[in-house]
MARBA-3410 file (N, C-alpha, C, O; in Angstrom, 1 decimal):
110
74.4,9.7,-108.7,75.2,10.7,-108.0,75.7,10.1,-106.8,75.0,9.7,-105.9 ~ 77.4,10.1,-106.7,77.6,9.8,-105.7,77.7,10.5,-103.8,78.1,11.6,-103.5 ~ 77.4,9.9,-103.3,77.0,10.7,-102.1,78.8,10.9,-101.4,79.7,10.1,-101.4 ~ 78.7,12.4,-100.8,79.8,13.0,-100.7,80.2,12.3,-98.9,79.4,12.4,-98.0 ~ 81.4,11.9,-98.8,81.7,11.6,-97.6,82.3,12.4,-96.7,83.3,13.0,-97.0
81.5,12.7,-95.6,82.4,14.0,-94.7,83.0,13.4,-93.4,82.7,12.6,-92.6 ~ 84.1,14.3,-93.5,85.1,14.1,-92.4,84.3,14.1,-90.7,83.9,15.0,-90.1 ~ 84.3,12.8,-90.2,84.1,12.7,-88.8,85.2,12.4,-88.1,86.1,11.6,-88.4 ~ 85.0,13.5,-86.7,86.2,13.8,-85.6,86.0,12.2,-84.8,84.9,11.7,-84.4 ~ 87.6,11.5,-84.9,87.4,10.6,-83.9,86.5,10.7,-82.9,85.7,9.8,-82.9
86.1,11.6,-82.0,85.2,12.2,-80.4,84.0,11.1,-81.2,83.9,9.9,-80.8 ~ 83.1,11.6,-82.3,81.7,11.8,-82.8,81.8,10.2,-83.4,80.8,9.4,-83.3 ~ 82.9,9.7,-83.9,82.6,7.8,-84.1,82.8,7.4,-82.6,82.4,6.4,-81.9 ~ 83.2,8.0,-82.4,83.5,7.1,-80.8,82.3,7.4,-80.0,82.1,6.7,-79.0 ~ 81.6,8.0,-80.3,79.7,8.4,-79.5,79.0,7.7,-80.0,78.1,7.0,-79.6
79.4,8.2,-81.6,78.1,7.0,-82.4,78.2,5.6,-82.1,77.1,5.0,-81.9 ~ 79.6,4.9,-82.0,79.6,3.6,-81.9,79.1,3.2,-80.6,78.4,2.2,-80.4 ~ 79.5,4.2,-79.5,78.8,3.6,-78.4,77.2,3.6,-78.3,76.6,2.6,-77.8 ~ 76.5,4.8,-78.8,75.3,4.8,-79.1,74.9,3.6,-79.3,74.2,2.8,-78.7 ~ 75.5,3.6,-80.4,74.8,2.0,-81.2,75.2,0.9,-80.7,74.5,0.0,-81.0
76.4,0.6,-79.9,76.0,-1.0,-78.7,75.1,-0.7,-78.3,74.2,-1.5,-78.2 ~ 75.0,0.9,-77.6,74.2,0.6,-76.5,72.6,0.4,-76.7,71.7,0.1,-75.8 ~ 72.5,0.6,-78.3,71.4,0.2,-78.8,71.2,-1.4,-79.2,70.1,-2.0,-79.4 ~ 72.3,-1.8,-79.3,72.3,-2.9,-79.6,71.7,-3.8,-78.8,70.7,-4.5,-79.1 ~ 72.5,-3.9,-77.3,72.5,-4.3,-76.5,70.9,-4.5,-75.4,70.4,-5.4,-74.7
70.7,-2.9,-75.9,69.2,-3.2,-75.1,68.2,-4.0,-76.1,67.3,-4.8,-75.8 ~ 68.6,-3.7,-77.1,67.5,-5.0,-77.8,67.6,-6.3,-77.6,66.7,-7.0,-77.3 ~ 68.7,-6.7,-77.7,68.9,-8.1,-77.3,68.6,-8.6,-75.6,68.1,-9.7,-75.2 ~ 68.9,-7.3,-74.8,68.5,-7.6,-73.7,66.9,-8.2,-73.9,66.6,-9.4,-73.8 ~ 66.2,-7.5,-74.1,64.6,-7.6,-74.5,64.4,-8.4,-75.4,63.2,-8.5,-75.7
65.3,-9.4,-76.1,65.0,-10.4,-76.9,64.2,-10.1,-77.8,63.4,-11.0,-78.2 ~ 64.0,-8.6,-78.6,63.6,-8.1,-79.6,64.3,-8.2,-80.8,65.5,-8.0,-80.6 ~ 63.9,-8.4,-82.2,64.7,-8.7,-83.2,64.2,-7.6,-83.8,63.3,-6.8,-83.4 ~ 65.0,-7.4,-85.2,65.7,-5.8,-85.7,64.4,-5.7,-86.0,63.9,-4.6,-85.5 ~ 63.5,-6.7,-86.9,62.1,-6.4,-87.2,61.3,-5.9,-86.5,60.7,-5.0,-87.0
61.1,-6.3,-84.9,60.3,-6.0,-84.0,60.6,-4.6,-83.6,59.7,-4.0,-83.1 ~ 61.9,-4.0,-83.8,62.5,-3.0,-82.7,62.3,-1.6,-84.3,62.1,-0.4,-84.0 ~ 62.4,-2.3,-85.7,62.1,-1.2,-86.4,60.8,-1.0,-86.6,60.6,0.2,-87.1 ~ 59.9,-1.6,-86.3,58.7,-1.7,-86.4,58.1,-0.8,-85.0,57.0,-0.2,-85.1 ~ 58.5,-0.8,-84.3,58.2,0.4,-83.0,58.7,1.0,-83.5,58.1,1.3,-84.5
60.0,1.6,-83.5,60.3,2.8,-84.1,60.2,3.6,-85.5,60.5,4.7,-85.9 ~ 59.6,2.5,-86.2,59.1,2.9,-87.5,60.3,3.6,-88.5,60.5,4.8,-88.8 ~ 60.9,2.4,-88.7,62.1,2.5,-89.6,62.2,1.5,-90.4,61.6,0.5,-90.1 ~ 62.9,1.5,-91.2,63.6,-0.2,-91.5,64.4,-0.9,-91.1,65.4,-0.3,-90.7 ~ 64.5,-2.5,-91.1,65.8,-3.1,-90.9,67.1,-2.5,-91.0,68.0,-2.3,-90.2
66.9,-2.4,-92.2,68.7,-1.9,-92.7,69.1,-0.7,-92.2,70.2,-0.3,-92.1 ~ 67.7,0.2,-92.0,68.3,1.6,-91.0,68.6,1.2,-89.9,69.6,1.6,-89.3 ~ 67.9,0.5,-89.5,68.4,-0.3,-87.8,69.7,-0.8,-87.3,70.4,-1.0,-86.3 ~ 69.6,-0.9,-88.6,71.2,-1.8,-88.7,72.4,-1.2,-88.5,73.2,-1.6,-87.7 ~ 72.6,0.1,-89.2,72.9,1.3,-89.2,73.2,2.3,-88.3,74.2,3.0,-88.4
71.9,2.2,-87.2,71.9,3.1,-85.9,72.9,1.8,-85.1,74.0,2.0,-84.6 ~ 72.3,1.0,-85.3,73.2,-0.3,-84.1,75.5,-0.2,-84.7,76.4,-0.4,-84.0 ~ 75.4,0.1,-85.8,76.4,0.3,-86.7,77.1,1.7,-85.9,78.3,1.7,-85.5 ~ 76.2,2.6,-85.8,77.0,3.7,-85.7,76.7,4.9,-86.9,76.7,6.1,-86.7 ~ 76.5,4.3,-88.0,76.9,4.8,-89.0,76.2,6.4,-88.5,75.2,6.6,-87.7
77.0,7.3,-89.2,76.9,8.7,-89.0,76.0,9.2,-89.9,75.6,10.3,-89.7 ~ 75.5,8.3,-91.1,74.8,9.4,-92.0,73.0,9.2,-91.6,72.0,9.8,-92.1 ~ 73.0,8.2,-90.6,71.1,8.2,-90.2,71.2,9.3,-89.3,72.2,9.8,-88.6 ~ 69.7,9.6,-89.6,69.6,10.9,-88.8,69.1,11.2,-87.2,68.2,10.7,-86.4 ~ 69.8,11.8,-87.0,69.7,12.1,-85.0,68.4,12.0,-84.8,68.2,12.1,-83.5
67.5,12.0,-85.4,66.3,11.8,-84.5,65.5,10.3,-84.5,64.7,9.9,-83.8 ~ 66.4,9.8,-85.8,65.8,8.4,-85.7,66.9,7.6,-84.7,66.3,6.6,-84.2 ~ 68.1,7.6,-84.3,69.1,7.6,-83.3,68.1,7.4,-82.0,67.5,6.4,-81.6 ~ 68.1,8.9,-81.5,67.3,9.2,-80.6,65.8,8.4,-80.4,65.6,8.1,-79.2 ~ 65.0,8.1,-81.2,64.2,8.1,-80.9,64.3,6.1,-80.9,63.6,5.4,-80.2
65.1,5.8,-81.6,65.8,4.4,-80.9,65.9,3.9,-79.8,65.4,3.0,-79.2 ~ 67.1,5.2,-79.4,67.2,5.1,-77.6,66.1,5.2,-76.6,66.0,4.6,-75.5 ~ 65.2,6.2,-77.4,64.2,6.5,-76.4,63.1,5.0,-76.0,62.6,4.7,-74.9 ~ 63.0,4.3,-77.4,62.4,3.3,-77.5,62.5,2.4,-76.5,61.6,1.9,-75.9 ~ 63.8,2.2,-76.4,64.7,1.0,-76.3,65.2,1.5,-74.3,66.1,0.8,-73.8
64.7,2.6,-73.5,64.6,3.1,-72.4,66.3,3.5,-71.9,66.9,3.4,-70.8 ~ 67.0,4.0,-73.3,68.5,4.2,-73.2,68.4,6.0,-72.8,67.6,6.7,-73.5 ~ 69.2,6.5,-71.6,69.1,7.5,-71.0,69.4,8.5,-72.4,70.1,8.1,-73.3 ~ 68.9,9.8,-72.4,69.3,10.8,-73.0,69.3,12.2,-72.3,68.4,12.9,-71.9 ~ 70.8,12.3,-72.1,70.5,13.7,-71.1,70.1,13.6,-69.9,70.2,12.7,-69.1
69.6,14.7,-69.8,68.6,14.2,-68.1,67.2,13.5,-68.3,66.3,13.9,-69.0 ~ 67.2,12.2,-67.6,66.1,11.5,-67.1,64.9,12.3,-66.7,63.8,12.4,-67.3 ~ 65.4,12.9,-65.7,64.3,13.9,-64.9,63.8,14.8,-65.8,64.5,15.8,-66.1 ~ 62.4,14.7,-66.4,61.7,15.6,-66.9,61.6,17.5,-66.6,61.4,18.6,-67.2 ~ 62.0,17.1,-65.5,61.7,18.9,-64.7,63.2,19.5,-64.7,63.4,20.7,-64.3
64.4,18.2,-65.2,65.6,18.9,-65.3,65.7,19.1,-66.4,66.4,20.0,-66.6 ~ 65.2,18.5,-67.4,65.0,18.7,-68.7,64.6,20.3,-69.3,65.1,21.1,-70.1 ~ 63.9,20.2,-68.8,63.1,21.7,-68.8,63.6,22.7,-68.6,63.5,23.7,-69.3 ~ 64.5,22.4,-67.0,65.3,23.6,-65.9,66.3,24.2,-67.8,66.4,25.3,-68.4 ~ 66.9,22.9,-68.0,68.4,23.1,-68.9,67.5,23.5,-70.3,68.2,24.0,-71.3
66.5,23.5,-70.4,65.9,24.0,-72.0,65.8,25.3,-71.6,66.3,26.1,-72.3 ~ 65.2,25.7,-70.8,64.9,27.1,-70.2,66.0,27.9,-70.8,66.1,28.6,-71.7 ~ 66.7,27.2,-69.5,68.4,28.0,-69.4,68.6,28.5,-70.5,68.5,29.7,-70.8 ~ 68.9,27.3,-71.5,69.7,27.5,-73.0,68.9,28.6,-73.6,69.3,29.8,-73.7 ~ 67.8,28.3,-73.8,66.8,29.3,-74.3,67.0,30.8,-74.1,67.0,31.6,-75.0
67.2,31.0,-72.8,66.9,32.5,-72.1,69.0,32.7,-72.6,69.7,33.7,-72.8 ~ 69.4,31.4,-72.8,71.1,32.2,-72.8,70.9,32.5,-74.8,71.2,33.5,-75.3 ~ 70.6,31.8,-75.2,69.9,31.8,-76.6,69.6,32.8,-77.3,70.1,33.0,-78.4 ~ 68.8,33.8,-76.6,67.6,34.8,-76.9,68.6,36.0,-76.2,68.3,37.1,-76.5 ~ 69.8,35.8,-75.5,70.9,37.1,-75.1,71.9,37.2,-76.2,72.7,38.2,-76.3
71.7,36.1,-77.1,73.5,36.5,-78.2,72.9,36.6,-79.2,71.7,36.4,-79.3 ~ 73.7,37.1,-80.3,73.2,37.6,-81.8,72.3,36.4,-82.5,72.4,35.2,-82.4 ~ 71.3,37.3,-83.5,70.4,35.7,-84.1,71.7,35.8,-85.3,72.1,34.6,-85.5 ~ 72.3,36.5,-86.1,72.9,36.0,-86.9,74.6,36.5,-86.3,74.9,37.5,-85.6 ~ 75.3,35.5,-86.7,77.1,35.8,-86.4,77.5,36.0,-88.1,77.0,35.6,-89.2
78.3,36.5,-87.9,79.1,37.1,-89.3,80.7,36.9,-88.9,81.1,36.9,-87.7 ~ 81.5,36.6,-90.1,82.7,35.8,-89.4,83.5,37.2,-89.3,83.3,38.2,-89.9 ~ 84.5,36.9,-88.5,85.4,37.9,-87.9,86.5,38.1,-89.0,87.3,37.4,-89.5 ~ 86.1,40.0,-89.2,86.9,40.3,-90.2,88.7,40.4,-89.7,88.8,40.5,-88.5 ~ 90.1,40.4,-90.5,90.9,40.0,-89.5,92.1,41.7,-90.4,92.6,42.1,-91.4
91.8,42.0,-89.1,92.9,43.7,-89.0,94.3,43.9,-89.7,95.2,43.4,-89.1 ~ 94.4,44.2,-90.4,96.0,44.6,-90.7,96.7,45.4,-90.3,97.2,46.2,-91.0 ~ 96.7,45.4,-89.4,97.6,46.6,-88.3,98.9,46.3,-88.8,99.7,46.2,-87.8 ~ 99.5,46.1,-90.1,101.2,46.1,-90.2,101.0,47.1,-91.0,100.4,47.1,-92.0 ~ 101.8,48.4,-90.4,101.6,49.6,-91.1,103.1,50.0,-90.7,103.6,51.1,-91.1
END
């Protein structure tokens, strides 16, 4: 079965790719090889390859948890700002509808 290709917004290759130098980049800084750097993160090579690639179809948390590895900023640094903005979202979260229904559209040509 072949796997279905989805349309990505230039903005989202242009994040991924930079992600992934900047993944790239701190490993080499650290003179860690793909082996060493999947092996902390507990992935494989060729997924590694992949995040450093860009590629859009590995998943955001093995991304993330890359960066995190590898001491690449995500968001806020600051733990207690981290929190402040989880809060936030949260409490703005828990004010809007849990389900949206799409907007029905009027025929007012009468």
């Amino acid at each position: 079965m072949a796997k279905t290709q989805r349309a990505i917004s230039p903005a989202t290759q242009a994040a991924l790719r930079l992600l992934g130098l900047q993944i790239a980049v701190a490993r080499r800084e650290r003179r860690w090889t793909l082996v060493e750097l999947a092996e902390r993160v507990g992935v494989t090579v060729p997924t590694l390859r992949r995040v450093e690639s860009g590629d859009p179809s590995v998943g955001i948390g093995v991304a993330f948890e890359t960066a995190t590895v590898l001491g690449i900023p995500l968001f806020h640094q600051d733990g207690d700002r981290r929190r402040v903005e989880t809060r936030r979202l949260d409490d703005r979260l828990a004010a809007l509808p849990q389900a949206v229904r799409s907007s029905r559209t009027v025929n007012d040509d009468f």
